[in-house]
C-alpha positions as CSV (number, residue, x, y, z in Angstrom):
1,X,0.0,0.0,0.0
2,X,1.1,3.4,-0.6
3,X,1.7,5.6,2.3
4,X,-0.9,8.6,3.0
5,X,1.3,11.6,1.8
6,X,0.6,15.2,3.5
7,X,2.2,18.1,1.5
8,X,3.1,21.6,3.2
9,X,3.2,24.7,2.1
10,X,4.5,27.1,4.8
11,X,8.1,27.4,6.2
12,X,9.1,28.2,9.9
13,X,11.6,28.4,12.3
14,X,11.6,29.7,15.6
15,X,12.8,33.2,16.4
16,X,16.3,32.1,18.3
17,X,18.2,28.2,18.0
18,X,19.1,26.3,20.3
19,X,22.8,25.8,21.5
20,X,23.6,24.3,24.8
21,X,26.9,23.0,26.4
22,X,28.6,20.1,24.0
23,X,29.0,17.3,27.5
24,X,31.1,14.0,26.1
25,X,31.5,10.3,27.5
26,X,34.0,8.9,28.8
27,X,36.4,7.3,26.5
28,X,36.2,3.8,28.0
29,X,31.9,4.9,27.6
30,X,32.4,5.5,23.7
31,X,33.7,9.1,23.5
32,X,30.4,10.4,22.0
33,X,29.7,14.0,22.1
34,X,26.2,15.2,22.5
35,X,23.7,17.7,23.8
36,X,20.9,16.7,26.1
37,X,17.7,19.5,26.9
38,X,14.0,19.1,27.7
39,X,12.3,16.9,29.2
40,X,9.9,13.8,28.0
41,X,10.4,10.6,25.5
42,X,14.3,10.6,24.3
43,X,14.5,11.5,21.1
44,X,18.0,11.1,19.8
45,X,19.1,13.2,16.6
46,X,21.8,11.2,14.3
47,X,23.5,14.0,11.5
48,X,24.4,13.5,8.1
49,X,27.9,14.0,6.7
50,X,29.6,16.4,7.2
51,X,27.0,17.1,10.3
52,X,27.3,17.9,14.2
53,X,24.6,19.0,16.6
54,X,24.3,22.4,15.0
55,X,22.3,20.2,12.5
56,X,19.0,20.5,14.8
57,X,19.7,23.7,16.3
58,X,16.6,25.5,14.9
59,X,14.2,22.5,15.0
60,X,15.3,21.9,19.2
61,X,14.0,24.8,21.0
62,X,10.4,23.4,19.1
63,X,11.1,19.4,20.0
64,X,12.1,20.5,23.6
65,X,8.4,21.5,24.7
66,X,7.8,17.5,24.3
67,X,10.7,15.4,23.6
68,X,13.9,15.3,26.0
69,X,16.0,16.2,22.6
70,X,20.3,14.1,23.1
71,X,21.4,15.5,19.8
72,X,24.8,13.7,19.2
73,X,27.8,13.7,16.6
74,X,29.4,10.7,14.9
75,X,33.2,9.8,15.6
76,X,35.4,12.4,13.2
77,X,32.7,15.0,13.6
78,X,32.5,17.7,16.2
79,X,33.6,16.2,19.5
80,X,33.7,12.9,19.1
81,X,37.1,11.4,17.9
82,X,37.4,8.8,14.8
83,X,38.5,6.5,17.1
84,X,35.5,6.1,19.1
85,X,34.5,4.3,16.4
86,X,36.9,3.7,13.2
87,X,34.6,1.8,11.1
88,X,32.5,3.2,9.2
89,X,30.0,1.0,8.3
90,X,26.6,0.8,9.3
91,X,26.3,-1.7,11.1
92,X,29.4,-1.5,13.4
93,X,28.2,2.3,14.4
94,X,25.2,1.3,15.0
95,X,26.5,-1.0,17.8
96,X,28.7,1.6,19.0
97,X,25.9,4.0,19.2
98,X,23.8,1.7,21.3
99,X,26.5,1.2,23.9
100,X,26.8,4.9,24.0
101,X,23.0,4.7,24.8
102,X,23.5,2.7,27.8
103,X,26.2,5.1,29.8
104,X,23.7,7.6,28.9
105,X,20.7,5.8,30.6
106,X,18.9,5.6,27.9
107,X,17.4,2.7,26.8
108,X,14.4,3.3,24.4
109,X,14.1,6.6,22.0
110,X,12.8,7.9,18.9
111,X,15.6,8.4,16.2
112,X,15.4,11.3,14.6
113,X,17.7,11.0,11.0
114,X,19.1,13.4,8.4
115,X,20.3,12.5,5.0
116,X,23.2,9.8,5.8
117,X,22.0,9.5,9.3
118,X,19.3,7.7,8.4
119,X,21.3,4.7,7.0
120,X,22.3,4.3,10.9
121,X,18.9,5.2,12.3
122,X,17.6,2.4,10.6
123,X,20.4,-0.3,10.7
124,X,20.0,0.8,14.8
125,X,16.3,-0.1,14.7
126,X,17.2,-3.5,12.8
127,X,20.1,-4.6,14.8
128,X,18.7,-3.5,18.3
129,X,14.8,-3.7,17.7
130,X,14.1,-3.0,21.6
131,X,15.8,0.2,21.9
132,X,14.1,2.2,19.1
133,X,10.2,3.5,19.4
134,X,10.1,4.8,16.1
135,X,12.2,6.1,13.4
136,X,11.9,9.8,11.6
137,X,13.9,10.2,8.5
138,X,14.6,13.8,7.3
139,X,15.9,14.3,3.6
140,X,17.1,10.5,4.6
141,X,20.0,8.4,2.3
142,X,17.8,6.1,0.0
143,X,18.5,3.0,-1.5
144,X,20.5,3.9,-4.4
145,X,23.3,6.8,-4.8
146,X,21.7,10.4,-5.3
147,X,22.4,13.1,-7.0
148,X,24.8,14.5,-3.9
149,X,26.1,11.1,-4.4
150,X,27.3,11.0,-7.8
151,X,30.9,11.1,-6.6
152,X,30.7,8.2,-4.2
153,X,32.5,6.2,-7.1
154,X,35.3,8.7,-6.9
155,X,34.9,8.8,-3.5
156,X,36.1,5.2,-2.9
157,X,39.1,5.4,-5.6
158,X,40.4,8.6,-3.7
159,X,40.0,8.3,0.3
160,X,42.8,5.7,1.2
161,X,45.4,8.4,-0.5
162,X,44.1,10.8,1.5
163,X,45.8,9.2,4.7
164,X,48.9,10.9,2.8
165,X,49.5,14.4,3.9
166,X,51.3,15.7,0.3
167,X,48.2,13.9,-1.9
168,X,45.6,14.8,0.9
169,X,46.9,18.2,0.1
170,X,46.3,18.4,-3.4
171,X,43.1,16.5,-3.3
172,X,41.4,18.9,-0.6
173,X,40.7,22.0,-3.0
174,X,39.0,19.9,-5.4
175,X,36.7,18.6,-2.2
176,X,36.3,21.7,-0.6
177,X,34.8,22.8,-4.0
178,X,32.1,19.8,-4.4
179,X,30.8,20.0,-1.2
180,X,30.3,23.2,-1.5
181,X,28.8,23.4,-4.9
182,X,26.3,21.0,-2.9
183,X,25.2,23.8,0.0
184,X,27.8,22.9,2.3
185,X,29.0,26.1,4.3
186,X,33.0,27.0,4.1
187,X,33.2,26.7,8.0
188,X,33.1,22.9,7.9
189,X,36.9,21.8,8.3
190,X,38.5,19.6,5.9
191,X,38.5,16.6,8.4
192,X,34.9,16.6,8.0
193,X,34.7,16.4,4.7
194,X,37.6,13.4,4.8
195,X,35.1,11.6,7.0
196,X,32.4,12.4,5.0
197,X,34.4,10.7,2.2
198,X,34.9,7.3,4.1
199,X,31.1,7.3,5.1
200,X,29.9,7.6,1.5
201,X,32.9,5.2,0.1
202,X,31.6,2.5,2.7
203,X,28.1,2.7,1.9
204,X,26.7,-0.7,1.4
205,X,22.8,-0.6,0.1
206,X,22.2,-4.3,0.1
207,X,22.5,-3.9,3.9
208,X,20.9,-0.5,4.2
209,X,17.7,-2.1,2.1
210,X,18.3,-5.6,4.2
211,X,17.9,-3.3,8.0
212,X,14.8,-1.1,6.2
213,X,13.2,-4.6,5.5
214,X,14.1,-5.9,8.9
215,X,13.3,-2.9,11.3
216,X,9.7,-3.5,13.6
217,X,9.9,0.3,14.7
218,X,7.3,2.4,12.8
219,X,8.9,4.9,10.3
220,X,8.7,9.0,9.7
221,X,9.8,10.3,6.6
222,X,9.9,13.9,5.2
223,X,11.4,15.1,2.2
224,X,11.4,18.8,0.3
225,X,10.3,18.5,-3.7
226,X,13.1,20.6,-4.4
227,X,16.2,18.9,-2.3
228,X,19.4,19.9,-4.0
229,X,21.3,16.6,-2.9
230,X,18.3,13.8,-2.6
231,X,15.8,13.6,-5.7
232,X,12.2,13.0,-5.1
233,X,12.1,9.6,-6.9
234,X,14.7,8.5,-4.5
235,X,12.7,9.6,-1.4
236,X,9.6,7.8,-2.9
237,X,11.0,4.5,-3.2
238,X,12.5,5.1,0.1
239,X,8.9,5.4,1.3
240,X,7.4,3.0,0.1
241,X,10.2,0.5,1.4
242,X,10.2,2.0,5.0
243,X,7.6,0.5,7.2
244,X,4.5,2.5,8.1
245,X,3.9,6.0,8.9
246,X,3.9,9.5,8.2
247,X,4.8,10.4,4.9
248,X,5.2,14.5,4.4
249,X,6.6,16.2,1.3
250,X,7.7,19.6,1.8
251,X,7.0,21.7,-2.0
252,X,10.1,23.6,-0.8
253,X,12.7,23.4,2.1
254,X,16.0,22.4,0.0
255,X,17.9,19.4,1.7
256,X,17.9,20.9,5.6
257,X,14.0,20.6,6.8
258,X,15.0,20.5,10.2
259,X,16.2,23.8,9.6
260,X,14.3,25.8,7.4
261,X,10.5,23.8,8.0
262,X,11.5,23.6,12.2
263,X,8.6,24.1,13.2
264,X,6.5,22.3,10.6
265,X,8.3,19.9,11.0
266,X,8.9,19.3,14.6
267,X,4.2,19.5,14.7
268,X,4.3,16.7,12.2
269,X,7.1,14.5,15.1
270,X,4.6,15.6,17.8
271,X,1.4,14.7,16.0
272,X,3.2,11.1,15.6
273,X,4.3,10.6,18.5
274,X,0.7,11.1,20.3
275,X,-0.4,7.8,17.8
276,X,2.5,5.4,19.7
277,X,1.9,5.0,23.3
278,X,5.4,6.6,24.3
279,X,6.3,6.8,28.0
280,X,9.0,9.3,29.3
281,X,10.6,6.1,31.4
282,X,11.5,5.2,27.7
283,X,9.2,2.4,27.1
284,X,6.8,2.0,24.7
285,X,3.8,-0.1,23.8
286,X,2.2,-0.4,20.1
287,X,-1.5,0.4,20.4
C-alpha cells in the first residue's frame, strides 16, 4: 500500500536556535559528544555528513516542549574522535551508538535521522529492535546513490590516498569545492569532509535495504520537492520500502527541513508521536 502523503506549504523556524553546552563520554563509555535538553520521551538526533549537533539547532528549542532532545555527533565529527569508532559501516556504528546509549541511561528513543544518518537510524532499529520506538527520517539516504552522491564512485578510488598528507593536500581544494557546490558552508573543516568521504565510500545498500526490510519500529519520513542533494524519486522508493507511517513532502525546504521547515516539521514529530503510546521512562507499547 502506498503511504498517505501530507504536502506543506509554509516554512518556519523559531525566532532564536538552540545551543547548549557540548558534554562528552568517557572514552572507555564510547567518547560520543552530544547535547541533552527538555524533558519527555528521548528523542536522539543522528546527523548527516559532514554534520554535528548544530544540525538540529533550529528544529530543538520546538522538540524540547515535548521530547527530552540528546542530539549527538558521529566519531570524526565535532567532539567525538574517529576512534571512538573507526569503522564506518553501518552496522558497526550502530553498535557503538547503542553502547553509548547505555552510559547515557537511555534505553528506548525515537531516532530522529538526516540524510546519511538515516542509514544508521535504521540499521539501529534492525540490529537492536528494543531500543528504538520509532524512526523519523529527514531528507534521509535512499536505497541507491543520489544526485549529492554522484561522486561516491570517486569517493572510494580517492579516500585511502588521502591518509597521505602531500596527496591529501592536493586532493582537498578539489573537495572543498564539491561540497560546496552542494550547500555545504566554508566553515566545515577539511576533516569533515575526509570523513564524509569514508562514510559515502563504505556505503553498502544491500545492507541498508536488508535493516529497512528488517526494522519492527514504525517509520517517519519527510522530504522537500526541491532537495538539492536527494531527488524526489529517490525519497519515494524510500517510502514506500520503509515501514508504516507518516509520509510529508515539503514543495520547498532544500535538503535541511530541520532547519528551514522547524517548526513544521517538529508538529508533524509531535502529532506522531501522540499515535504510539510513548512513555518518558522510555518504554513503549504499540496500540
Amino acid at each position: 500500500m502506498v503511504p498517505r502523503m501530507i504536502r506543506t506549504e509554509k516554512m518556519m523556524r523559531p525566532e532564536h536556535p538552540s545551543d547548549p553546552p557540548l558534554r562528552q563520554l568517557a572514552k572507555e563509555a564510547g567518547a560520543l559528544s552530544y547535547t541533552d535538553e527538555g524533558t519527555g520521551v528521548p528523542l536522539v538526533c543522528l546527523h548527516g555528513g559532514p554534520g554535528s549537533v548544530r544540525d538540529f539547532r533550529w528544529i530543538a528549542p520546538v522538540l524540547t516542549e515535548h521530547f527530552r532532545v540528546i542530539r549527538t555527533e558521529q566519531p570524526g565529527f565535532g567532539g567525538t574522535p574517529i576512534a571512538a569508532c573507526p569503522e564506518p559501516d553501518f552496522s558497526a556504528r550502530a553498535d557503538w551508538f547503542v553502547r553509548c546509549l547505555d552510559h547515557l541511561g537511555i534505553n528506548q528513543s525515537l531516532l530522529l535521522c538526516h540524510s546519511l544518518g538515516g542509514g544508521y537510524g535504521a540499521a539501529i532499529a534492525a540490529r537492536h529492535p528494543d531500543r528504538v520506538a520509532g524512526v523519523a527520517m529527514i531528507a534521509a539516504l535512499g536505497l541507491s546513490k543520489h544526485r549529492g552522491m554522484r561522486s561516491a564512485s570517486l569517493a572510494q578510488l580517492v579516500t585511502p590516498f588521502l591518509r597521505f598528507s602531500r596527496l591529501r593536500t592536493i586532493m582537498m581544494p578539489i573537495i572543498r569545492e564539491g561540497f560546496r557546490r552542494g550547500g555545504f558552508p566554508r566553515s566545515v573543516p577539511d576533516d569533515a569532509y575526509v570523513e564524509t568521504m569514508r562514510m559515502v565510500a563504505a556505503i553498502d545498500f544491500r545492507a541498508h535495504r536488508k535493516h529497512l526490510e528488517t526494522m519492527n519500529a514504525p517509520c517517519f519520513i519527510a522530504w522537500a520537492q526541491d532537495d538539492p542533494l536527494v531527488e524526489t524519486a529517490i525519497s519515494e522508493v524510500l517510502s514506500t520500502t520503509a515501514n508504516a507511517g507518516p509520509r510529508h513532502v515539503f514543495p520547498r525546504g532544500g535538503h535541511n527541513l530541520q532547519k528551514t521547515m522547524a517548526v513544521e516539521l517538529s508538529n508533524a514529530l509531535k502529532a506522531w508521536s501522540a499515535t504510539l503510546n510513548l512513555n518518558a521512562d522510555r518504554s513503549l507499547e504499540s496500540q
